[in-house]
N, C-alpha and C positions, 0 to 999 in steps of 0.2 A: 628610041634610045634616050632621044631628051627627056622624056615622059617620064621613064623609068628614074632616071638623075634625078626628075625635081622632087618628085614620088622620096628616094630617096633622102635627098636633104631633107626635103619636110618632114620625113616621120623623125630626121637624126634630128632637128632641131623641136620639136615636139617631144620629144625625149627630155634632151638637153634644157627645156623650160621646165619639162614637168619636175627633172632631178634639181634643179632649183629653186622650183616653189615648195619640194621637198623638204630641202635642206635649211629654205628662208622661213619655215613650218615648223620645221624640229627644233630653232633656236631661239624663235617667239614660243614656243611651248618650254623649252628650260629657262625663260626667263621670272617664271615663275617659283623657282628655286631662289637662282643664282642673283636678281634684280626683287627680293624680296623687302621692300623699305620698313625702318627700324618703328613702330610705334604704329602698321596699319594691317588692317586681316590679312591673314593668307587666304586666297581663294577658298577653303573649303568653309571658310566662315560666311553663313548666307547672312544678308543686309533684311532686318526686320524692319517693319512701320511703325512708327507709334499710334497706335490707337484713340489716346489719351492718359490725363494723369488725372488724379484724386491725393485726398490726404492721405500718405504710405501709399499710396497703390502704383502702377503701370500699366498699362494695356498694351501688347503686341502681339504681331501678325501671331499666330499659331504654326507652328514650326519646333519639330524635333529640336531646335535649338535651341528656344523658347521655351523648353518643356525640361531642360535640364535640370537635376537638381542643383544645389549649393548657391553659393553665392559669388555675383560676378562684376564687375565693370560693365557700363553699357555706356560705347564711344558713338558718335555721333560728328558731324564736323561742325565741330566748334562748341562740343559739348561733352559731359564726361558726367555719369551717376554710378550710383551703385546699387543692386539689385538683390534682393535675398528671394525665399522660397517664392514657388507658385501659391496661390492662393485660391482652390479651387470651390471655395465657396462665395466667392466674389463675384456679381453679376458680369456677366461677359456674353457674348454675341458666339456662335460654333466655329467660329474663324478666329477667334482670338483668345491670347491668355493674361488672365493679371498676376504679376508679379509683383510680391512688396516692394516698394520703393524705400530703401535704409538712406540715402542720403544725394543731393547733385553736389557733385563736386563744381560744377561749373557750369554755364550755360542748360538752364534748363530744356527737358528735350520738350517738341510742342510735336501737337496732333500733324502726320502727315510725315514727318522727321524719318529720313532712313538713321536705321542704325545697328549694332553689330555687338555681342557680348564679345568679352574681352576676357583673360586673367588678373589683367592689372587690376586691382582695387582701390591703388593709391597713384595719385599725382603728384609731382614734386618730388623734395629732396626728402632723407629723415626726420630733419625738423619740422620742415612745414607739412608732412604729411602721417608723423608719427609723432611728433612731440620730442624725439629723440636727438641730444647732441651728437652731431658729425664733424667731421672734418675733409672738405676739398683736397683731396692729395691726386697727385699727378703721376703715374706708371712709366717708367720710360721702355718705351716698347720699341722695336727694332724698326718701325716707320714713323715714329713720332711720340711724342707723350700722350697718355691714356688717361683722360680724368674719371676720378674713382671717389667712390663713398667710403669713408674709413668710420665706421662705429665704433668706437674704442670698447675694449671690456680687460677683465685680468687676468683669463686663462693663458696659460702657454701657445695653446692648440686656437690658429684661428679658420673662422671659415671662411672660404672664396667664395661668392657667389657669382656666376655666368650664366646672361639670359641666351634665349638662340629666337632661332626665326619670327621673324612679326612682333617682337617685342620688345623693351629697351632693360635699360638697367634699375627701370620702377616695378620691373616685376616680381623680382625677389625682396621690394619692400614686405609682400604678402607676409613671409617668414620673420622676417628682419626682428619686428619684437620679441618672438616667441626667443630668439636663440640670443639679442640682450638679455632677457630675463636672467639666461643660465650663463650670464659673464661672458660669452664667448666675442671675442674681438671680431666683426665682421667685415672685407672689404669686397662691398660691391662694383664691379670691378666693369668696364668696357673693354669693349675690342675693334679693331679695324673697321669702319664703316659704319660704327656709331654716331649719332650729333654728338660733335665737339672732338671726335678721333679720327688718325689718319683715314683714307681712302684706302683701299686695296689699288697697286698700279694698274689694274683692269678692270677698278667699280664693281667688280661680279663679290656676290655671298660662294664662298669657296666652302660649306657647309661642314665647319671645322676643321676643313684641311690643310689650311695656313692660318686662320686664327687663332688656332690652340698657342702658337708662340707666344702671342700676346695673352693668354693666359699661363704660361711660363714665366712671362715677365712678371707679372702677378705674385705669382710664388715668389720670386725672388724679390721681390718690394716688401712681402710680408715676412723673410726672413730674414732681408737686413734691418727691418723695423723690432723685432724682437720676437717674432713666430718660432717657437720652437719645432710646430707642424704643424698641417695645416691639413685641411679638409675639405676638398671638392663638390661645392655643391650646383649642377648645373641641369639646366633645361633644353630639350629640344636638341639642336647642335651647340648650345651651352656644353650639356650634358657628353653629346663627342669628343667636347675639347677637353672637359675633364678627364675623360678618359685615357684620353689619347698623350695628356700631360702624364697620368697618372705612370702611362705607357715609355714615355719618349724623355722628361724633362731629365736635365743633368742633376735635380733638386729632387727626382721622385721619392728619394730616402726620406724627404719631410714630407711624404703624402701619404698622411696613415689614416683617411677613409674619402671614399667615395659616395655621392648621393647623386642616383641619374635620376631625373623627372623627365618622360617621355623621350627617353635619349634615339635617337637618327643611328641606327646602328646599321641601318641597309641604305646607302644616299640613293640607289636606283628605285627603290620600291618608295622611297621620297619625294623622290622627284617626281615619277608618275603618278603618283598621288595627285600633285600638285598642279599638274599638266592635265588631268584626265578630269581637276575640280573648273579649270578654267575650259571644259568643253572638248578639250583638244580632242581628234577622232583618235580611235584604238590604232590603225595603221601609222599612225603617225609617233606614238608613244617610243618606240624602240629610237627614233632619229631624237626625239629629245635627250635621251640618254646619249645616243650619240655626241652629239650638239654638245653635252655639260663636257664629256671627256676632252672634247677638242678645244673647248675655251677654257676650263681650270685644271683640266689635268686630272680629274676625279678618276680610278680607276676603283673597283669594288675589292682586290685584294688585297688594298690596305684597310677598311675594316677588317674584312674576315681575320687579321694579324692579331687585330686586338677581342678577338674573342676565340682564339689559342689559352686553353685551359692553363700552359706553362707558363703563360705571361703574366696574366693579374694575381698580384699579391698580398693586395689591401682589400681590408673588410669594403662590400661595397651594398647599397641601400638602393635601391629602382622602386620607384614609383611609375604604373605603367597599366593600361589599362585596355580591353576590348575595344571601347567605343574609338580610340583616338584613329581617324581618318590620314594621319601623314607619316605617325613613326609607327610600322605594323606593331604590334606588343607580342605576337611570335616570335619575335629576336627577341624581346627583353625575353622570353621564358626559356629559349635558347641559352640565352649567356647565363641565365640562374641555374639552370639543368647541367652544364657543363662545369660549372662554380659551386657545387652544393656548400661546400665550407666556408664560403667565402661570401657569396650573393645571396640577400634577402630580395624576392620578390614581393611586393606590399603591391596586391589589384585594387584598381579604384575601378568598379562601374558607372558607365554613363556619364565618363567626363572625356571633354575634348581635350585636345594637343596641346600639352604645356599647362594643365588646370587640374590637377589632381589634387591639392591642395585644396583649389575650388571647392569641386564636389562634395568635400568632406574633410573641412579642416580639423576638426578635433581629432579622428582617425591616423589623418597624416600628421599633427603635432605629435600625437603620442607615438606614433611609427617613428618618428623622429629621435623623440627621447631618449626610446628605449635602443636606439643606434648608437648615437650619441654618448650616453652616460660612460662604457668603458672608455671612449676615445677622449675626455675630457682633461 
């Protein structure tokens, strides 16, 4: 009988270790989501070597990454360049690619150097990384002040810009000139968990489902400043929060267009992305998702709310692409398929998450434009 007892306890507490290491499994794997830091890769970004450098040139590992077209940021720690096309008549080794080197912004990379493409292509504020007069203005947002990039211009109509995952608020530098050119007032804007903005009370990225307030506040800083309306333009779970403002805010009346770049329209098909880039095993995928709902409260039928054909009612612009590995681009052709009047779908091939601009900016300025021009 004792036999049987100990038999018993041990397989109950063999259990009971196993549903533990489960569960301490599934919340190290959403923390690749939810503890995504503001200005470094998300896991699905592989870390290239540098090979070397030349006059213009680059050399790195050879990798699908490496191989992409447009032009990109290439971070490093403690280093920052930028990079244009491959150059495939440049002497190179079958393991590696050279890419033009257009400029280092800082710390030059040396032979042996891990390092990672990026969106960003600028470092800094608008002045020092565009030439552009700014102004420092502060958001007052519902946990704190928000410091923000104000480009002044003299249209009625201005645009918001909201970065999302792995990146800060030097991302939407990329566009910034194109859209002074055409007058339009720009205020680059932070959110929760940014450098220099409140915290979230529980540190986690809530993948715009308490951030978007802080892009509400937003709105309302640009309409007590003199926005007669304003314009949505976000990335990633930037692009959620536009959304979801678009959806939600008491100000939506002054939100007459939307522009998603890679927008997070599924957070579960996100998050397992993200969990399945850092290794995590297939059995173990379902408890990450688990794991986010129980720490931020994420549930999937509040998206699905917002892509209700009766809900969205401003022209909206998606930038969104096959290749991107963390927001499927099957949702965005979802929300354009149920929105025919309403949603432009613009595909960018062969760009990663958050860089569709990247791949092909002259395509996406001009996709831009031609958005833009009746909303001005």
């Amino acid at each position: 009988m004792r036999t049987v007892v100990r038999a018993t306890a041990a397989a109950v507490t063999a259990t009971l270790a196993a549903g533990a290491a489960s569960v301490a499994a599934g919340r190290l794997a959403s923390d690749a989501a939810l503890k995504a830091p503001p200005g470094r890769p998300l896991p699905t970004e592989p870390r290239l070597t540098v090979h070397g450098t030349a006059a213009g040139q680059i050399t790195l590992t050879r990798d699908l990454a490496s191989l992409r077209p447009g032009t990109y940021g290439l971070a490093g720690n403690g280093s920052h360049a930028v990079v244009g096309p491959v150059l495939p008549d440049a002497p190179h080794l079958p393991d590696t690619v050279v890419r033009r080197l257009e400029r280092v912004t800082h710390g030059l990379p040396h032979p042996r150097d891990k390092v990672w493409l990026t969106p960003n292509l600028y470092v800094g504020d608008p002045r020092s990384a565009l030439g552009l007069h700014h102004d420092d203005v502060e958001v007052p947002g519902e946990l704190g002040t928000l410091p923000a990039w104000l480009v002044p211009g003299v249209r009625e109509t201005w645009v918001i810009t909201v970065h999302g995952l792995g990146t800060t608020r030097e991302l939407p530098l990329n566009i910034v000139e194109f859209l002074h050119r055409r007058h339009f007032p720009v205020l680059d804007v932070t959110y929760r968990g940014d450098p220099g903005a409140p915290r979230s009370p529980d540190g986690l990225n809530h993948l715009g489902e308490t951030e978007w307030r802080d892009l509400d506040a937003a709105i309302g800083y640009a309409v007590r400043y003199g926005a007669e309306r304003v314009v949505l333009h976000g990335w990633s779970t930037g692009a959620t929060m536009a959304l979801r403002a678009a959806l939600e805010s008491d100000l939506r009346e002054r939100v007459s267009g939307l522009i998603l770049d890679s927008p997070v329209l599924d957070w579960e098909a996100t998050l397992r992305a993200l969990a399945r880039a850092r290794h995590t095993p297939r059995p173990l995928l379902p408890l990450a998702v688990r794991a986010a709902q129980g720490r931020v409260g994420l549930y999937g039928d509040r998206l699905a709310r917002a892509n209700d054909p009766a809900r969205l009612t401003v022209p909206t612009l998606i930038f969104h692409g096959p290749g991107d590995e963390v927001a499927p681009w099957r949702y965005s052709r979802r929300l354009a398929a149920r929105h025919p009047n309403l949603v432009a779908l613009h595909t960018v091939p062969n760009a990663p998450h958050s860089a569709m601009w990247n791949a092909d900016p002259d395509s996406y300025e001009e996709a831009l434009r031609r958005f833009l021009t009746p909303l001005m």
